[in-house]
Structure formats: structure tokens, C-alpha cells
mmCIF file of the N, C-alpha and C atoms, coordinates in Angstrom:
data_MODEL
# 
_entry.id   MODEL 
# 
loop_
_atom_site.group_PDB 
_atom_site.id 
_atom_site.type_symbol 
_atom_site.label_atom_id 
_atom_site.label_alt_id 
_atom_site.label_comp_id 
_atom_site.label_asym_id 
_atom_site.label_entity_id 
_atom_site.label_seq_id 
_atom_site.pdbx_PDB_ins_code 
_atom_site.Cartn_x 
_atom_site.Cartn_y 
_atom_site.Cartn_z 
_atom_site.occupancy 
_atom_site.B_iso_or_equiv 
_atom_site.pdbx_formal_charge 
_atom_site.auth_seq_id 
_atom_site.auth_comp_id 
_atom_site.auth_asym_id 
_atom_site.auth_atom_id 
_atom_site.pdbx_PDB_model_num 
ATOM 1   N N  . UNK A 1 1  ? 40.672 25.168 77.398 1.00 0.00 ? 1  UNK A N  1 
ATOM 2   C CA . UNK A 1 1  ? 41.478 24.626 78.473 1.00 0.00 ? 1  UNK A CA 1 
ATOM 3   C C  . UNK A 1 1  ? 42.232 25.735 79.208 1.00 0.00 ? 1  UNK A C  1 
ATOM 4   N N  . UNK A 1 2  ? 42.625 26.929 78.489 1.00 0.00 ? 2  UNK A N  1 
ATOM 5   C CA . UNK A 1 2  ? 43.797 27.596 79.147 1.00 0.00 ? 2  UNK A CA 1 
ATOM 6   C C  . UNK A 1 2  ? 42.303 28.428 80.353 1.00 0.00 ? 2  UNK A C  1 
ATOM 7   N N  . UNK A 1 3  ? 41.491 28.749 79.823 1.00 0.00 ? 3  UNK A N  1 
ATOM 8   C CA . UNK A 1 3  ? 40.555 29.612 80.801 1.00 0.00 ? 3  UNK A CA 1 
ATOM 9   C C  . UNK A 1 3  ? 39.842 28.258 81.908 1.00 0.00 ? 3  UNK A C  1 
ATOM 10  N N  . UNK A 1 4  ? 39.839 27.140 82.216 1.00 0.00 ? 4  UNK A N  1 
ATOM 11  C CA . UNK A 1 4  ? 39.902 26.598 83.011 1.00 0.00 ? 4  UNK A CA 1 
ATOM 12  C C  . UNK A 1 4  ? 41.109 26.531 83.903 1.00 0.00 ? 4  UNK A C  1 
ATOM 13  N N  . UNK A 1 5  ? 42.063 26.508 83.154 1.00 0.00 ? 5  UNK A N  1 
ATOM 14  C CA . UNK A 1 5  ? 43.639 26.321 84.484 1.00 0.00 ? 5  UNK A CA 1 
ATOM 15  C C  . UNK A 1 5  ? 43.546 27.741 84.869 1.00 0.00 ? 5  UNK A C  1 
ATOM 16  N N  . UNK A 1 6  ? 42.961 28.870 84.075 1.00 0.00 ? 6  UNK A N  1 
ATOM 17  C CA . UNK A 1 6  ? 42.957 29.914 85.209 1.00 0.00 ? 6  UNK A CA 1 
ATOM 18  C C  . UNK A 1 6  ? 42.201 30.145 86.162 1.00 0.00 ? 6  UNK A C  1 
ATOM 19  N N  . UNK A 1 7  ? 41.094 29.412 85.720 1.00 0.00 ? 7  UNK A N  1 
ATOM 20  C CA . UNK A 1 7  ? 40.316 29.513 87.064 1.00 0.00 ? 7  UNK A CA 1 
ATOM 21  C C  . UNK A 1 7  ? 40.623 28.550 88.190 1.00 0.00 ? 7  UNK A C  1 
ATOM 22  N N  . UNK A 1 8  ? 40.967 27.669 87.642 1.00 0.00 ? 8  UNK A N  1 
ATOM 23  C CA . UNK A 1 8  ? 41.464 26.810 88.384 1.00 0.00 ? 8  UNK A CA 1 
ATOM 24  C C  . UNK A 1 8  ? 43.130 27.132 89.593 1.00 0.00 ? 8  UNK A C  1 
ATOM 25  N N  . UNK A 1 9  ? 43.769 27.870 89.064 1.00 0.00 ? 9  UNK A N  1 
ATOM 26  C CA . UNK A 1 9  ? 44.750 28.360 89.652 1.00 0.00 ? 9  UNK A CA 1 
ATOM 27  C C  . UNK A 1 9  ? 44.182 29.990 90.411 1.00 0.00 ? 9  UNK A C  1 
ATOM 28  N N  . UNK A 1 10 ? 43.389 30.630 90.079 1.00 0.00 ? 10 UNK A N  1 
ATOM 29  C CA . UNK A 1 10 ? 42.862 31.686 90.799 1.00 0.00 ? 10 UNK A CA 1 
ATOM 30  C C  . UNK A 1 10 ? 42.020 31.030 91.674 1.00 0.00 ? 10 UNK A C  1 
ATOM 31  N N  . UNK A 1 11 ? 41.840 29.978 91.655 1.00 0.00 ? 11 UNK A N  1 
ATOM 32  C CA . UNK A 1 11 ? 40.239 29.332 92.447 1.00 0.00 ? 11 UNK A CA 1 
ATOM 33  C C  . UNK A 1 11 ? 38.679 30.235 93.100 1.00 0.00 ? 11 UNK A C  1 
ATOM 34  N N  . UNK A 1 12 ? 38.403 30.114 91.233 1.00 0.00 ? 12 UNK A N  1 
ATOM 35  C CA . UNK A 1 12 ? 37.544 30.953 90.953 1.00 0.00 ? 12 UNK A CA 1 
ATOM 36  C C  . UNK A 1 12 ? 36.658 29.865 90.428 1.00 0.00 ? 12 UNK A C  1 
ATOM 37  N N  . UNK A 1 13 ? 35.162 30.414 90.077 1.00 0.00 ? 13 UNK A N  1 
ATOM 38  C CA . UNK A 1 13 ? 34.049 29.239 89.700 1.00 0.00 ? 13 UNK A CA 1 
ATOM 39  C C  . UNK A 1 13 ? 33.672 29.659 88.281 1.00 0.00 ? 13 UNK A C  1 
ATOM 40  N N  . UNK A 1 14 ? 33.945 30.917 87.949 1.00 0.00 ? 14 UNK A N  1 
ATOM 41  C CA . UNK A 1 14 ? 33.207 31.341 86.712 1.00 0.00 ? 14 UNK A CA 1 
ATOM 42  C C  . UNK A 1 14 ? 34.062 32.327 85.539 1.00 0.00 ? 14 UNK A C  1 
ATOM 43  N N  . UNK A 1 15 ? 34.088 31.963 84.326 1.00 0.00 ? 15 UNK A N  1 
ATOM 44  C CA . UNK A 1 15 ? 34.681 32.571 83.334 1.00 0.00 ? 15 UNK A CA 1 
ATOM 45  C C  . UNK A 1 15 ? 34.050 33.046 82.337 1.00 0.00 ? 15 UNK A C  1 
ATOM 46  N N  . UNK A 1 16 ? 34.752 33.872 81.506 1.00 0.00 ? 16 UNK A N  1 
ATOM 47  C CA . UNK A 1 16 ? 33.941 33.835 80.008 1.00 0.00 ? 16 UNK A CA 1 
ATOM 48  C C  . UNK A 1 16 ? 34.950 34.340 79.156 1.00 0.00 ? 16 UNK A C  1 
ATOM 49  N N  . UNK A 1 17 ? 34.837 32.765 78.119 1.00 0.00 ? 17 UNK A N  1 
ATOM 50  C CA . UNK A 1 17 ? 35.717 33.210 77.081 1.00 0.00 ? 17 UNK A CA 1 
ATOM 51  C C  . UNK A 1 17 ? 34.609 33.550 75.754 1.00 0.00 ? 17 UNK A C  1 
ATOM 52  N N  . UNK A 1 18 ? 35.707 35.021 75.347 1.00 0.00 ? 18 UNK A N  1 
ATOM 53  C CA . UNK A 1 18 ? 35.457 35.590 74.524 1.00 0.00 ? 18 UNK A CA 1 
ATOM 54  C C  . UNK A 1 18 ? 35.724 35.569 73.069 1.00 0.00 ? 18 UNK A C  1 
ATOM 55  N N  . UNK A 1 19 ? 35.242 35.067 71.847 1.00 0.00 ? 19 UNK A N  1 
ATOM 56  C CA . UNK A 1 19 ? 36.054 35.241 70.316 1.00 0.00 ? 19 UNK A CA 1 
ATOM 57  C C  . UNK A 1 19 ? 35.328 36.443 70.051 1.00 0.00 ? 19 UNK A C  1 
ATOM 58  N N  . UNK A 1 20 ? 35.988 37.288 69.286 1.00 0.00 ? 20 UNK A N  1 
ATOM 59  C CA . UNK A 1 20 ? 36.134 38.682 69.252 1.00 0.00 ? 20 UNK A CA 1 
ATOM 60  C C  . UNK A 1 20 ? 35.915 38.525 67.388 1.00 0.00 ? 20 UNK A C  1 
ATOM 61  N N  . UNK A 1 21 ? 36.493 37.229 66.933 1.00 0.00 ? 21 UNK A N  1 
ATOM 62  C CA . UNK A 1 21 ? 36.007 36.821 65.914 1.00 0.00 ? 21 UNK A CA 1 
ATOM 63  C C  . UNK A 1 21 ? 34.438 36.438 64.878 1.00 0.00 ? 21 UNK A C  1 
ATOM 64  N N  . UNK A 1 22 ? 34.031 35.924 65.967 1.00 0.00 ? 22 UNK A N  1 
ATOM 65  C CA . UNK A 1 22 ? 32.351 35.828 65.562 1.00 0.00 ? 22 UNK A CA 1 
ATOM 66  C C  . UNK A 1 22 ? 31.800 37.130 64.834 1.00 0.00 ? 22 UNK A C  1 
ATOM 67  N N  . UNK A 1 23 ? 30.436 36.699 64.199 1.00 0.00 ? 23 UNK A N  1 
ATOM 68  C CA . UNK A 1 23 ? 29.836 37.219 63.737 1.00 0.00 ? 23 UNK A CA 1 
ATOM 69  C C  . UNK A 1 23 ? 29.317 38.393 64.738 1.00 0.00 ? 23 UNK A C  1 
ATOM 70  N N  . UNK A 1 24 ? 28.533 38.121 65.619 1.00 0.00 ? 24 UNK A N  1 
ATOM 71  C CA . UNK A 1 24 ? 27.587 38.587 66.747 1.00 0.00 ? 24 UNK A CA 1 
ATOM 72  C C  . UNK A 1 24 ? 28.338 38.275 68.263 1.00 0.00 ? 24 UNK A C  1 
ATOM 73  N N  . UNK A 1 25 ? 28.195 39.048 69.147 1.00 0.00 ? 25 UNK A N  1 
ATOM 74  C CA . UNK A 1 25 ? 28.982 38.745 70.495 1.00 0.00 ? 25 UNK A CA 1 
ATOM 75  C C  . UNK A 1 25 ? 28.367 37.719 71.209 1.00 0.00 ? 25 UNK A C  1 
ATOM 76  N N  . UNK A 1 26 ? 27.064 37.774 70.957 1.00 0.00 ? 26 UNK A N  1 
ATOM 77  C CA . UNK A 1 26 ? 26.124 36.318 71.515 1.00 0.00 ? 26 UNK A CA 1 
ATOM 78  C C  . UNK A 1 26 ? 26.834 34.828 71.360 1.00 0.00 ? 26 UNK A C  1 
ATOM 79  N N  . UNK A 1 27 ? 27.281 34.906 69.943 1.00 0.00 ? 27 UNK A N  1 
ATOM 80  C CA . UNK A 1 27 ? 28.013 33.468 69.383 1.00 0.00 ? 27 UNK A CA 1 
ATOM 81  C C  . UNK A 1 27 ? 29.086 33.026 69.579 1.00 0.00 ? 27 UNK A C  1 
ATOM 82  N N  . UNK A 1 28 ? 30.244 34.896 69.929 1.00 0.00 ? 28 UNK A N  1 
ATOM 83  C CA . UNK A 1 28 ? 31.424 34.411 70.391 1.00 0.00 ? 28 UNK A CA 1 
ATOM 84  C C  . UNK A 1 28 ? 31.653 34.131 72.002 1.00 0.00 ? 28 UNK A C  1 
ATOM 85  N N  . UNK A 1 29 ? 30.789 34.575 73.087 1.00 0.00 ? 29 UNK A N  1 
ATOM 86  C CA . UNK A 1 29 ? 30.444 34.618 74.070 1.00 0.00 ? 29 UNK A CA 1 
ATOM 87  C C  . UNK A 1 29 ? 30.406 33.365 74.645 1.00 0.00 ? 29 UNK A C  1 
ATOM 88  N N  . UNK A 1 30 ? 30.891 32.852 75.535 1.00 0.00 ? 30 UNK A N  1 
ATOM 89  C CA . UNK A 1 30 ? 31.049 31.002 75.917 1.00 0.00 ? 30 UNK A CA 1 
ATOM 90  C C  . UNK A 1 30 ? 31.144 31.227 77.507 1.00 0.00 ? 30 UNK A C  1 
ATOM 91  N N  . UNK A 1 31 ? 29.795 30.746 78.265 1.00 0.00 ? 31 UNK A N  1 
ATOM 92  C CA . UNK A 1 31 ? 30.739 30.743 79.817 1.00 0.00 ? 31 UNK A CA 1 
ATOM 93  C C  . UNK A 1 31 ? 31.811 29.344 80.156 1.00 0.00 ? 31 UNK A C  1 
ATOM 94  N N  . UNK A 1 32 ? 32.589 29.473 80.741 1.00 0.00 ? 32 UNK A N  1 
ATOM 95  C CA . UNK A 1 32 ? 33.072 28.567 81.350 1.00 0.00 ? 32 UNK A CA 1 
ATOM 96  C C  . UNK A 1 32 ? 32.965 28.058 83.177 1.00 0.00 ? 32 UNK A C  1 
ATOM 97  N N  . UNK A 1 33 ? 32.683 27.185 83.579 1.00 0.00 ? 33 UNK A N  1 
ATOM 98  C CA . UNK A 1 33 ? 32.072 27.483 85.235 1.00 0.00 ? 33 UNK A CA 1 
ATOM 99  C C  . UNK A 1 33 ? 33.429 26.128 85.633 1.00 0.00 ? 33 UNK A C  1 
ATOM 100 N N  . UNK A 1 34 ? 33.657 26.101 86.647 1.00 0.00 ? 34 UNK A N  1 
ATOM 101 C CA . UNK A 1 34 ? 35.028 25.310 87.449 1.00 0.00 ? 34 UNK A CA 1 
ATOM 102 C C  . UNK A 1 34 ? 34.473 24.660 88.281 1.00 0.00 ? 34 UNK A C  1 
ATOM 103 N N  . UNK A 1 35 ? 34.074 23.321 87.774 1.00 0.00 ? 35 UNK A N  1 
ATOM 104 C CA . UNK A 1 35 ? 33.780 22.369 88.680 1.00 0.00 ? 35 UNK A CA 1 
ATOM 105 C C  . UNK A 1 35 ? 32.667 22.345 89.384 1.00 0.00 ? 35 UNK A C  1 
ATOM 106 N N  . UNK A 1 36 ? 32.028 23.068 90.423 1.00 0.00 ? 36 UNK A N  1 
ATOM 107 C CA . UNK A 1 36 ? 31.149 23.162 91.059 1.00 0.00 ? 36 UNK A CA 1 
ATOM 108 C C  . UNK A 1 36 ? 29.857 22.678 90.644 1.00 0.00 ? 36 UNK A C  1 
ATOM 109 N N  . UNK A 1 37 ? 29.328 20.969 90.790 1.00 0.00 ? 37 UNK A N  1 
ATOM 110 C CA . UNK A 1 37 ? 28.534 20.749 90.058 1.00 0.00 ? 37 UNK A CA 1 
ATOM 111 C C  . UNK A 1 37 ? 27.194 21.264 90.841 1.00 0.00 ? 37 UNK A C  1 
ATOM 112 N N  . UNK A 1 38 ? 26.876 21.571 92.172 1.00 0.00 ? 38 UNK A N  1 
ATOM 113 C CA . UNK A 1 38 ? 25.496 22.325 92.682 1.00 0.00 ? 38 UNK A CA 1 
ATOM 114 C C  . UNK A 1 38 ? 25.543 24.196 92.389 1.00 0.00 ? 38 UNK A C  1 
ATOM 115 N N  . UNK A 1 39 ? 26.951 24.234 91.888 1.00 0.00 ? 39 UNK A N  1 
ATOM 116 C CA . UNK A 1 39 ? 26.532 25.551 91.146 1.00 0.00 ? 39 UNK A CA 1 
ATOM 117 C C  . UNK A 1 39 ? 26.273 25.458 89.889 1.00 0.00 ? 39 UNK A C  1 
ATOM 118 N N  . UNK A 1 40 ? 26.364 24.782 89.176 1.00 0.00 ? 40 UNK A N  1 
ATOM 119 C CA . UNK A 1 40 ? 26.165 24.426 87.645 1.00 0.00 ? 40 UNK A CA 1 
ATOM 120 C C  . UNK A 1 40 ? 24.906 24.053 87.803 1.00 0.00 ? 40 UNK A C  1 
ATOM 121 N N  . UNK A 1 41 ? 24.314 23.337 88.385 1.00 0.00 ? 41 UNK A N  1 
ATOM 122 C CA . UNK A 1 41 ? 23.019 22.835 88.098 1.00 0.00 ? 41 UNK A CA 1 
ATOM 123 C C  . UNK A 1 41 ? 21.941 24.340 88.368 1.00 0.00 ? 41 UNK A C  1 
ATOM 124 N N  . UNK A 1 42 ? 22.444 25.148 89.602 1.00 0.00 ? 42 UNK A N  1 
ATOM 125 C CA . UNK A 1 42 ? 21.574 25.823 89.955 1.00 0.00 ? 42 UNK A CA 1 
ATOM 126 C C  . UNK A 1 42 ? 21.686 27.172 89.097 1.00 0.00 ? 42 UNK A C  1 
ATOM 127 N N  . UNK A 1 43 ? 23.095 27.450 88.010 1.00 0.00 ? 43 UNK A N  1 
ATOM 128 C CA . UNK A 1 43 ? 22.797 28.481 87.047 1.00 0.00 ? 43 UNK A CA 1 
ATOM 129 C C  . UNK A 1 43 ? 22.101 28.117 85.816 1.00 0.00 ? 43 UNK A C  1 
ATOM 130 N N  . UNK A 1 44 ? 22.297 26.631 85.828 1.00 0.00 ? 44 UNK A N  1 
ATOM 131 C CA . UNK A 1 44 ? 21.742 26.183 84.297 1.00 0.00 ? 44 UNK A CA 1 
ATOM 132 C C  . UNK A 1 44 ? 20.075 26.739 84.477 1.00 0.00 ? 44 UNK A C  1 
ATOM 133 N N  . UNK A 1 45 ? 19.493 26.045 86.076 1.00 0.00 ? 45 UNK A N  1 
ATOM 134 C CA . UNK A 1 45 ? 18.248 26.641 86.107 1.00 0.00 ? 45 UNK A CA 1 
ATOM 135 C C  . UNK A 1 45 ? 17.907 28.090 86.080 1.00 0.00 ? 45 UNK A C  1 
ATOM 136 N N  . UNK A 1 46 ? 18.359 28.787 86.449 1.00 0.00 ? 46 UNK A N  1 
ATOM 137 C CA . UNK A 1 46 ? 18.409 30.159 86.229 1.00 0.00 ? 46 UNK A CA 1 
ATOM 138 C C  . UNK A 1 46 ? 18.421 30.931 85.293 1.00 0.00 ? 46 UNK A C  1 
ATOM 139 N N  . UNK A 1 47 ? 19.519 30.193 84.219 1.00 0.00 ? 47 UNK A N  1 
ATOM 140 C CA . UNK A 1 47 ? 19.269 30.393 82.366 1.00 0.00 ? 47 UNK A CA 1 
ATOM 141 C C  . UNK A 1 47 ? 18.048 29.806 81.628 1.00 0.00 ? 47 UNK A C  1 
ATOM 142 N N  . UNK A 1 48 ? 17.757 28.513 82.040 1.00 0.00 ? 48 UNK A N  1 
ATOM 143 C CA . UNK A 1 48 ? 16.727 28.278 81.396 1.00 0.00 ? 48 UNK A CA 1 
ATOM 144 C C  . UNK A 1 48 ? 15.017 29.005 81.629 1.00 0.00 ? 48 UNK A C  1 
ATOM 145 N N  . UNK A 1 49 ? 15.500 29.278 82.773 1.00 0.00 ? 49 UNK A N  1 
ATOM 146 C CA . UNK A 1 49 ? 14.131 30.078 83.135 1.00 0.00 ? 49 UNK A CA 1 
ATOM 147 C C  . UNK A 1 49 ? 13.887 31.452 82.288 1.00 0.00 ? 49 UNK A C  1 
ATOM 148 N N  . UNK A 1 50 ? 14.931 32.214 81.838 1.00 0.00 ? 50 UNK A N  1 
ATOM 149 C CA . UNK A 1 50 ? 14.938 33.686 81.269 1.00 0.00 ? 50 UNK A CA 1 
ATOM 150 C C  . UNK A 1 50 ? 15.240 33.200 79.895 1.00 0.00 ? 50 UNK A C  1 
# 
């Protein structure tokens, strides 16, 4: 939640929260995206392709 109200107060579309905790950086690695559901759809395609 707190890395959404920042994007949300920067009015920004894209985040990434980090746990520094995990095993591997892959696992602690999380994007967060702000709302934009024709940008969400069009990165999800973009990930799933690679």
C-alpha cells in the first residue's frame, strides 16, 4: 500500500517494491503499476511474450 500512495501522490504509473530479504532478487522483486488499466494490459503482454 505505502508504494501505491506514492505513486499515487507523485502521479506516476510504475513501481518496484523491493525485499532485500528474499532468498534470490527475482522473488523479492514485485512490480507495482497505478491504475492504468490499457497500460497494464499492454505490459502484461509484453511479459508474457519474453
Amino acid at each position: 500500500m505505502q508504494v501505491l500512495t506514492y505513486l499515487r501522490l507523485l502521479n506516476l504509473l510504475l513501481g518496484l517494491l523491493i525485499n532485500f530479504g528474499a532468498a534470490t532478487f527475482k522473488e523479492g522483486c514485485k512490480r507495482i503499476v497505478n491504475g492504468k488499466q490499457d497500460f497494464v494490459s499492454s505490459c502484461l503482454r509484453v511479459n508474457q511474450l519474453g
